[in-house]
ZAGU-835000 format. One record per residue (C-alpha): chain; x, y, z. Coordinates in pm, whole numbers, plus 50000, padded with zeros to 5 digits. Layout:
BEGIN
+-------+-------+-------+-------+
: chain :  east : north :    up :
+-------+-------+-------+-------+
:     A :     X :     Y :     Z :
...
+-------+-------+-------+-------+
This chain:
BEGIN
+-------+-------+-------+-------+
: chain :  east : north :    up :
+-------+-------+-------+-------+
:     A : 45300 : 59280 : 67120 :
:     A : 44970 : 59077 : 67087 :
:     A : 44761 : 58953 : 66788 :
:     A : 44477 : 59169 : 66758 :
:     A : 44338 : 58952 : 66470 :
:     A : 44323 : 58628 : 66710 :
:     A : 44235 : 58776 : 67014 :
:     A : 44566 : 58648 : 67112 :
:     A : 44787 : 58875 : 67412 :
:     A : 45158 : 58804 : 67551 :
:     A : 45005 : 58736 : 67855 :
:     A : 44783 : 58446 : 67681 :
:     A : 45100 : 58327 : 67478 :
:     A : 45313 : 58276 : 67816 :
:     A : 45051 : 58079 : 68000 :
:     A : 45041 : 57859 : 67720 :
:     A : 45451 : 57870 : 67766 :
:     A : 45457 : 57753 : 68105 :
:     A : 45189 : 57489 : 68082 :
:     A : 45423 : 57411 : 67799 :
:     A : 45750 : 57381 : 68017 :
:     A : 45539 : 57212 : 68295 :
:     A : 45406 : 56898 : 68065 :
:     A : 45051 : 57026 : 68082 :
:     A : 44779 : 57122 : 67796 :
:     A : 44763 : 57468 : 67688 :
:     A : 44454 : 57636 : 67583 :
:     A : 44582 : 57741 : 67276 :
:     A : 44761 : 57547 : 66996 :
:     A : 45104 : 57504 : 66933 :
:     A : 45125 : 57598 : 66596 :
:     A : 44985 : 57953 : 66698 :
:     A : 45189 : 57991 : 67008 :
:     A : 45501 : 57935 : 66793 :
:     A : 45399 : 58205 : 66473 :
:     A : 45379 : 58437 : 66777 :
:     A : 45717 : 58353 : 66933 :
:     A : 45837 : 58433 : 66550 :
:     A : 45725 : 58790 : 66603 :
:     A : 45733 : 58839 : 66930 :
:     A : 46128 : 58919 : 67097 :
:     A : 45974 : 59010 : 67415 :
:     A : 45766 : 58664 : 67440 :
:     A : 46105 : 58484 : 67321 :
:     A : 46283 : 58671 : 67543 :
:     A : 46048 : 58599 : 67845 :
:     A : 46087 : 58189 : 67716 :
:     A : 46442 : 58154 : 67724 :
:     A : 46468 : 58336 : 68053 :
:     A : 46175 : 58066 : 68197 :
:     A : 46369 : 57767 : 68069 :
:     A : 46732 : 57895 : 68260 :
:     A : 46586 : 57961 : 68548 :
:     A : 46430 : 57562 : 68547 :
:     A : 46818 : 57490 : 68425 :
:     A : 46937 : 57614 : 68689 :
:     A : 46672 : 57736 : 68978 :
:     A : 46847 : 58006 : 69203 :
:     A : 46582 : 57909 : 69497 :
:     A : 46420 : 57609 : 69509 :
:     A : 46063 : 57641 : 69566 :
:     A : 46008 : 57290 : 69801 :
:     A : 46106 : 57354 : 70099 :
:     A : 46229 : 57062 : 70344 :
:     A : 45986 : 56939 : 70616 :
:     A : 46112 : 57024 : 70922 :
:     A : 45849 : 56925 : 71114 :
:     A : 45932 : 56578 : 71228 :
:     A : 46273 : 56709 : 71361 :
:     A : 46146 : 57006 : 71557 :
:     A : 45911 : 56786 : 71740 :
:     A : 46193 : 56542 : 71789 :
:     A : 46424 : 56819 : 71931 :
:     A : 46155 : 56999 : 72121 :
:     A : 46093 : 56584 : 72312 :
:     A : 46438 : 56570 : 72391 :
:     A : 46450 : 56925 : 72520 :
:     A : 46170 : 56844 : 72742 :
:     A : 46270 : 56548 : 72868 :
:     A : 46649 : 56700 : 72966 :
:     A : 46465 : 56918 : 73154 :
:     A : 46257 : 56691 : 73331 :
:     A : 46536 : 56467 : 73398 :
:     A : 46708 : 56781 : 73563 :
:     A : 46397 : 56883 : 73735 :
:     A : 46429 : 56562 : 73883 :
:     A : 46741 : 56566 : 74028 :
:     A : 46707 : 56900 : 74160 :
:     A : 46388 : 56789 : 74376 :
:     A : 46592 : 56432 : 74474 :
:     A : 46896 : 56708 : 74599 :
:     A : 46666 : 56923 : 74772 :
:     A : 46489 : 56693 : 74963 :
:     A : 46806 : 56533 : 75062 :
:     A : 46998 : 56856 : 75172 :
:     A : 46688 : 56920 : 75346 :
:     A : 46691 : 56615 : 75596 :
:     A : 47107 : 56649 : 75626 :
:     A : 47043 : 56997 : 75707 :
:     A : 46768 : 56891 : 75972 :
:     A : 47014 : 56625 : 76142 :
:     A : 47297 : 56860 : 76125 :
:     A : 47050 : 57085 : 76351 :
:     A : 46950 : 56806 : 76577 :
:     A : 47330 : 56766 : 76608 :
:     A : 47362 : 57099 : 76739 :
:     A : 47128 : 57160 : 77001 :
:     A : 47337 : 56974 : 77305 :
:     A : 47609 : 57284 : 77277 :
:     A : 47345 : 57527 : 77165 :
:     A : 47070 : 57522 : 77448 :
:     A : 47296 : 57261 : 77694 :
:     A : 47616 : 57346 : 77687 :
:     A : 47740 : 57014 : 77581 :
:     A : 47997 : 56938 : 77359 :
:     A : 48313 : 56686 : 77524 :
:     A : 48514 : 56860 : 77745 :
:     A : 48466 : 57224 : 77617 :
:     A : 48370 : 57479 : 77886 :
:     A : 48021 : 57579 : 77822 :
:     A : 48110 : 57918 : 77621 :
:     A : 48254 : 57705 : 77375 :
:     A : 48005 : 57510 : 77361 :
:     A : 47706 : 57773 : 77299 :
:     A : 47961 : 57904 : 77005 :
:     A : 48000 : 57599 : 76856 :
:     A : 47610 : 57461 : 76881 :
:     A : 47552 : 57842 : 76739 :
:     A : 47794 : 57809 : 76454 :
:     A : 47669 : 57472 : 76329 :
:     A : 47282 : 57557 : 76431 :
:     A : 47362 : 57888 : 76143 :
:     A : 47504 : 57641 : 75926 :
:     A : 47214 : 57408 : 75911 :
:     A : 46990 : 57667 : 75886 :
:     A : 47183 : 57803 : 75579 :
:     A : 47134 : 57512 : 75402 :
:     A : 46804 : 57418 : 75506 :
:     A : 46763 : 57748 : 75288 :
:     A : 46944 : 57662 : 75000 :
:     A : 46730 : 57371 : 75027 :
:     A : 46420 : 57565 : 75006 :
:     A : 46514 : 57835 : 74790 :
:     A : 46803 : 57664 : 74512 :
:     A : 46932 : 57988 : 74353 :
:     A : 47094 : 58048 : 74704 :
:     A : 47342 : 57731 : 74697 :
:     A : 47536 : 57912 : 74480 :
:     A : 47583 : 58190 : 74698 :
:     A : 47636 : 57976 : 74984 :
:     A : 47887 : 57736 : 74843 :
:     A : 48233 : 57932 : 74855 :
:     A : 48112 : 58037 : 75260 :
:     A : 47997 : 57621 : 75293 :
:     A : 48321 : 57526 : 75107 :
:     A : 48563 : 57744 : 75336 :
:     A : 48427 : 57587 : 75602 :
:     A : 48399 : 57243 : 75574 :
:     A : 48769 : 57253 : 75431 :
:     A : 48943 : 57384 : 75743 :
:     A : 48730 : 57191 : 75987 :
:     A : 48841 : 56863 : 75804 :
:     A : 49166 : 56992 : 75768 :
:     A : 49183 : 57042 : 76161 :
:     A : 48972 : 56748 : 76252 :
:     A : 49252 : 56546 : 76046 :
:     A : 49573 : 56702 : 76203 :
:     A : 49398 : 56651 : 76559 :
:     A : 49353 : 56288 : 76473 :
:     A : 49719 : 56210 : 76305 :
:     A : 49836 : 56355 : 76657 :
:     A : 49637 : 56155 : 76853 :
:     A : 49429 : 56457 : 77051 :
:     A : 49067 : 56292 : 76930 :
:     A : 48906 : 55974 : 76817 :
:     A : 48872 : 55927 : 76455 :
:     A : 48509 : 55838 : 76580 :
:     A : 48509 : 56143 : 76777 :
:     A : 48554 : 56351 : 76458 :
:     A : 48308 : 56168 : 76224 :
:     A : 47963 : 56474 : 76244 :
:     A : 48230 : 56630 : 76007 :
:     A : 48106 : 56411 : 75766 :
:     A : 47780 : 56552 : 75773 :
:     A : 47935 : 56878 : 75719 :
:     A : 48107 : 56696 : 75413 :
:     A : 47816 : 56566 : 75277 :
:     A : 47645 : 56874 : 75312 :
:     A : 47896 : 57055 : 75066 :
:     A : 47833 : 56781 : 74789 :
:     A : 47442 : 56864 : 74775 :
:     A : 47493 : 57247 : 74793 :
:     A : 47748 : 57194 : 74502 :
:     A : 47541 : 56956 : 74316 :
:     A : 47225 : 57181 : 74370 :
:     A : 47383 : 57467 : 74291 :
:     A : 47483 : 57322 : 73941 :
:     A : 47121 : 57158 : 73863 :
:     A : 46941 : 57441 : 73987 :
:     A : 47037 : 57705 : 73767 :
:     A : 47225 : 57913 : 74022 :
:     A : 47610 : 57834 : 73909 :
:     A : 47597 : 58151 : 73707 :
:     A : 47647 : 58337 : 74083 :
:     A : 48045 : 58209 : 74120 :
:     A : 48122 : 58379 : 73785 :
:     A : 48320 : 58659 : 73948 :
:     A : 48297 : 58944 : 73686 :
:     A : 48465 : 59257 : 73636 :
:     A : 48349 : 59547 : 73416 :
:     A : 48480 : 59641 : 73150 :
:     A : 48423 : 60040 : 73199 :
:     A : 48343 : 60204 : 73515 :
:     A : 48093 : 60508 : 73528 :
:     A : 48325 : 60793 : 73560 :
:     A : 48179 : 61019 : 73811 :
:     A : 48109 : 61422 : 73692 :
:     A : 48372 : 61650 : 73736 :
:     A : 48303 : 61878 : 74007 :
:     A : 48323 : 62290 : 74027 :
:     A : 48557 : 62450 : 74238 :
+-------+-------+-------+-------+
């Protein structure tokens, strides 16, 4: 449909429309954009369509600025994980130097033979289970992903030898004072726990199953 006469197309005719519907000037007069829209049912057509769709838009065409927000969230991300960068270094360096005492502790029964009244033997054990110990976390200390691993072993540990230390005191066979390096071992177990949680290495105590095991191919015979 398009007046040949006037040089006039659809195309023209719905330009003019839409500058129309939009406020603006249109190139071509009114009077001759409506005569066409009196012949014209597919330019009608095309006008009454335009003017539902700014009724009642199905998208809107301005989207939101999310800028401002991303930024925001993309600050706070970065400063969590600072502020957990942070406290991971803090608990490193501190398991570090309780792991370093907890190995100067040890020497006298591992290279002397010293520890109370314990024959000698017992003694080398002893120094050589806490030297291991220290050493373990001195580890953990150096490489964090480890604590994790570490921390049932640490946890088993430092659980019986308070629970002994404690019995042995209620019954009067040691000091209370006597007993007190298990406080180091104590202490210990708080930083491996704490490190293992700041770290990113608490993902190694989830114990999991699978679901489905390979089956294995049935054999010939």
């Amino acid at each position: 449909c398009a007046d040949r006469q006037m040089g006039v197309t659809c195309e023209r005719i719905r330009e003019a429309l839409s500058a129309r519907m939009d406020g603006e000037s249109a190139e071509l007069p009114e009077v001759l954009v409506d005569e066409h829209l009196g012949g014209c049912l597919d330019c009608t057509a095309w006008q009454q369509q335009a003017l539902a769709l700014r009724a009642h838009p199905a998208v809107s065409l301005e989207a939101p600025d999310l800028v401002g927000p991303v930024l925001a969230a993309v600050r706070v991300d970065e400063a969590g994980r600072a502020t957990r960068r942070g406290r991971a270094v803090a608990t490193r360096l501190a398991l570090a130097l309780l792991a370093i005492a907890q190995l100067a502790f040890s020497i006298p029964g591992l290279f002397l033979g010293h520890d109370h009244t314990a024959p000698i033997h017992v003694a080398h054990e002893v120094g050589s289970f806490d030297a291991a110990l220290a050493l373990g976390l001195l580890l953990a200390a150096v490489r964090p992903r480890l604590a994790a691993g570490m921390l049932p072993l640490v946890a088993a540990i430092t659980g019986l030898l308070l629970l002994t230390a404690g019995s042995d005191v209620a019954a009067g066979r040691t000091a209370a004072l006597t007993e007190s390096p298990h406080l180091v071992d104590l202490a210990g177990l708080l930083l491996l726990l704490r490190l293992a949680t700041t770290a990113g290495g608490w993902s190694g105590l989830r114990l999991g199953v699978p679901r489905s095991f390979p089956t294995q191919p049935a054999g010939r015979g």
